[in-house]
C-alpha positions as CSV (number, residue, x, y, z in Angstrom):
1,X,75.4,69.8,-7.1
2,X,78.6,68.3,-6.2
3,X,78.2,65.2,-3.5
4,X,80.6,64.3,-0.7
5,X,82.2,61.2,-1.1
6,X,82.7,58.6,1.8
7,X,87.3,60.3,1.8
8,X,85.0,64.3,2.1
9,X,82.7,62.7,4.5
10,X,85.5,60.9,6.5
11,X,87.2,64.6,6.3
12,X,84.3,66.6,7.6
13,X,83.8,64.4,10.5
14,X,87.5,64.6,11.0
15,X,87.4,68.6,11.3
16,X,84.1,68.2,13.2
17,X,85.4,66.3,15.7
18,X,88.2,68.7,16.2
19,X,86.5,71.7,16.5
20,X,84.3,70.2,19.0
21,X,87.6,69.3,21.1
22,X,88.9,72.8,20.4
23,X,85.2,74.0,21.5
24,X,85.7,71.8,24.6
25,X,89.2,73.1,25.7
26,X,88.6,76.4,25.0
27,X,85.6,76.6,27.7
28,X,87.6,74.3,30.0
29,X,90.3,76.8,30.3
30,X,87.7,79.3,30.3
31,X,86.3,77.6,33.5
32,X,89.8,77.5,34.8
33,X,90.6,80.8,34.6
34,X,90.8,82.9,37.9
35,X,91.4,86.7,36.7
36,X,91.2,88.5,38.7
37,X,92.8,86.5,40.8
38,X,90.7,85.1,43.6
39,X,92.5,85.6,46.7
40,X,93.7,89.0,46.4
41,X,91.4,90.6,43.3
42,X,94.5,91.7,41.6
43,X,94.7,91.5,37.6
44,X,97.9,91.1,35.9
45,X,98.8,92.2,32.6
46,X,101.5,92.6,30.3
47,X,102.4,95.2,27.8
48,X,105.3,95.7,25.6
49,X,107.0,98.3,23.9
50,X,104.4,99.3,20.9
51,X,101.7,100.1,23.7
52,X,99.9,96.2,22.9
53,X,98.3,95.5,26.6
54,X,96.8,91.6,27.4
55,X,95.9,90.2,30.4
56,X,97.4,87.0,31.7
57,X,96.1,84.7,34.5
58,X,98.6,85.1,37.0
59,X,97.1,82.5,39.7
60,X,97.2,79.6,37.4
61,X,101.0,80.3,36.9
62,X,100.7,83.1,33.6
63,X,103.9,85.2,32.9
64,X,105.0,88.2,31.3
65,X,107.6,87.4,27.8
66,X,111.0,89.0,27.7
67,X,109.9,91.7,26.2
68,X,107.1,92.6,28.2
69,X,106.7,94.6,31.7
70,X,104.0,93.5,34.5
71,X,101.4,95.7,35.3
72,X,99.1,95.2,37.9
73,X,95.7,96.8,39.4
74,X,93.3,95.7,42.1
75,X,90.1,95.0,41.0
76,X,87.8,95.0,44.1
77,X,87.1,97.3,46.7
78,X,86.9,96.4,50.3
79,X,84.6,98.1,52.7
80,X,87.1,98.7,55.8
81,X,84.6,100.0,57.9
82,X,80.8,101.7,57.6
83,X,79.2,103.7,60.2
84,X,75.4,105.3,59.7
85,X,74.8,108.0,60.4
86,X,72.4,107.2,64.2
87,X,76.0,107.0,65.7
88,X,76.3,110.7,67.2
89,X,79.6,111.3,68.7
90,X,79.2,114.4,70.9
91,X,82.4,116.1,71.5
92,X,83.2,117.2,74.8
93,X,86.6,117.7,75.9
94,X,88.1,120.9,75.8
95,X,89.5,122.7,73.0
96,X,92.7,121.0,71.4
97,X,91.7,117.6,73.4
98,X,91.9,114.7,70.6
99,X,89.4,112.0,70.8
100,X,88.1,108.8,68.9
101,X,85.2,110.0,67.0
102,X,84.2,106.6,66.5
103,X,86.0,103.1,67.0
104,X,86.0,100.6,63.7
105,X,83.8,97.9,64.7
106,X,84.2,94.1,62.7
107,X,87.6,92.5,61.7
108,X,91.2,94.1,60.9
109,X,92.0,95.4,58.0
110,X,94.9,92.8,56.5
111,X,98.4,93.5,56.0
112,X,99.4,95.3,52.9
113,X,99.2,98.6,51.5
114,X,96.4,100.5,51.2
115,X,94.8,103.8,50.0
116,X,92.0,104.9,52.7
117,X,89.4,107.7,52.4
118,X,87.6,109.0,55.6
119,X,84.4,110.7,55.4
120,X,83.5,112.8,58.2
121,X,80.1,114.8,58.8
122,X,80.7,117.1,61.6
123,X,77.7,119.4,62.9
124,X,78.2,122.7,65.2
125,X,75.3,123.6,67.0
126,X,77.2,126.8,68.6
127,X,77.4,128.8,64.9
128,X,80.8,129.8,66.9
129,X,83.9,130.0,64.7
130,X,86.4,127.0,65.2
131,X,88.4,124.5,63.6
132,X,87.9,121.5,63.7
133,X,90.5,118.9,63.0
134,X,89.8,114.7,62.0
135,X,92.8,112.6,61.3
136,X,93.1,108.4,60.8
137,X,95.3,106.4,62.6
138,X,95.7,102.5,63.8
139,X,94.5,101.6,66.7
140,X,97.5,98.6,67.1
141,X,100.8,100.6,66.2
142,X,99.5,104.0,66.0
143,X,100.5,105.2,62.6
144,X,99.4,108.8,62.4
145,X,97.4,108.0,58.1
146,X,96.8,111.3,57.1
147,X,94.4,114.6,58.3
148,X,92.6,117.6,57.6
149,X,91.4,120.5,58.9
150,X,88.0,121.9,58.7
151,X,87.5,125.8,59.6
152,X,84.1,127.1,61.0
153,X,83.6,130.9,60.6
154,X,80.2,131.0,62.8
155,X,76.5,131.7,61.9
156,X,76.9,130.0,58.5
157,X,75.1,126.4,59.0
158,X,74.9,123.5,61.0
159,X,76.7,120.7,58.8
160,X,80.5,120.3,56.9
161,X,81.3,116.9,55.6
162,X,85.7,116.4,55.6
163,X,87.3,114.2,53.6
164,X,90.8,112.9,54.5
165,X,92.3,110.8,51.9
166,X,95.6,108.3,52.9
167,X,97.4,105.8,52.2
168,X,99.2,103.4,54.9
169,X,101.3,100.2,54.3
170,X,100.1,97.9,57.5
171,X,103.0,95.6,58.4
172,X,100.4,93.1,60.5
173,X,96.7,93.7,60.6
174,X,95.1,96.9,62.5
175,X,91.9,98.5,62.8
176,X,91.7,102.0,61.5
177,X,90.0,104.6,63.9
178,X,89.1,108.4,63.0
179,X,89.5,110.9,65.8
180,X,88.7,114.6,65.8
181,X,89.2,117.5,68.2
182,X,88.2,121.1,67.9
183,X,89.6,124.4,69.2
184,X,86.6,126.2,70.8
185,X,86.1,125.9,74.6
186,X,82.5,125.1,75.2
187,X,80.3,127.6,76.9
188,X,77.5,125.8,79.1
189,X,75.3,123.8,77.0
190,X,76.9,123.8,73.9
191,X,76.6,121.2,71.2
192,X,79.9,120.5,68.8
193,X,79.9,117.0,67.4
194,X,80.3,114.5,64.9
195,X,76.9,112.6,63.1
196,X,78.7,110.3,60.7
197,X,82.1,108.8,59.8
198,X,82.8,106.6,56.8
199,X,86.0,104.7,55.9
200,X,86.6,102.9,52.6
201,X,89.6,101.2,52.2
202,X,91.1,99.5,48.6
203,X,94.3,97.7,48.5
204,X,97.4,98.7,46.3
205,X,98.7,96.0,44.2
206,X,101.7,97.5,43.1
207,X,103.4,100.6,43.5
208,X,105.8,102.9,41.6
């Protein structure tokens, strides 16, 4: 068996030693690294013209090469607004009358754009044929998000869930409300109203 010599010893300590301070920088910048990043949850990659796709740490000052085009996602989801479903909203007004099913409780949603989907379980204790129409809008500058109708033939159940999808760009920070209105005018003692409404809300990085 061949033995090292005090020059192959001095060498493998040598490599050694440098592995161990490539070992040690590579988890240091591991540490460092903040994808996605940490204030926004958006992670930014690059990808050329063969397809080839690698993320880059954009917080801690990562580009894009010439040759490459930015591509950006968000990460996270943020939970706008959640409601359960003990909040029953009866609906009163007349036929064709808006009004705020239920009012987003906690902070604003920030500034940006954003893609919203609205859940909304309705119940009609009539089994009367109507329609019955839910739409989102902010509360601070009124955008009108998106809406959708929901038609009730009669004597066919108690529950429809609507989903309204959207998408609104904020310019400052507003609460989003769901409101709801219906076409039927109420006989005496009649029950039309709404037993749940949802709101999920996930910001748009970049759009094309």
């Amino acid at each position: 068996m061949r033995k090292l010599t005090m020059t192959g010893r001095g060498r493998l300590g040598a490599a050694l030693a440098t592995l161990a301070v490539v070992a040690v920088a590579l988890s240091s910048s591991q540490a460092l690294a903040t994808i996605p990043h940490s204030s926004t949850g958006v992670v930014t990659s690059c990808y050329n013209s063969s397809g080839a796709l690698r993320v880059v740490d954009a917080q801690q000052g990562g580009t894009c090469a010439a040759d490459e085009t930015q591509l950006a996602w968000n990460s996270t989801t943020i939970s706008a607004s959640q409601w359960g479903s003990g909040s029953v909203k009866l609906m009163t007004r007349a036929g064709g009358v808006a009004e705020v099913a239920l009012l987003q409780p906690g902070n604003k949603l920030p500034a940006g754009s954003w893609t919203l989907t609205a859940t909304v379980l309705i119940a009609n204790g009539l089994n009367i044929p109507t329609s019955f129409r839910c739409f989102m809008r902010t509360r601070g500058t009124l955008i009108l998000i998106n809406g959708q109708l929901q038609d009730w033939g009669g004597g066919d159940g108690w529950h429809r869930t609507m989903t309204i999808p959207g998408l609104v760009n904020l310019p400052q920070a507003d609460w989003i409300d769901v409101s709801c209105l219906h076409d039927q005018n109420l006989p005496s003692g009649g029950v039309l109203q709404i037993e749940d409404v949802r709101v999920i809300a996930q910001r748009v990085a970049t759009t094309f």
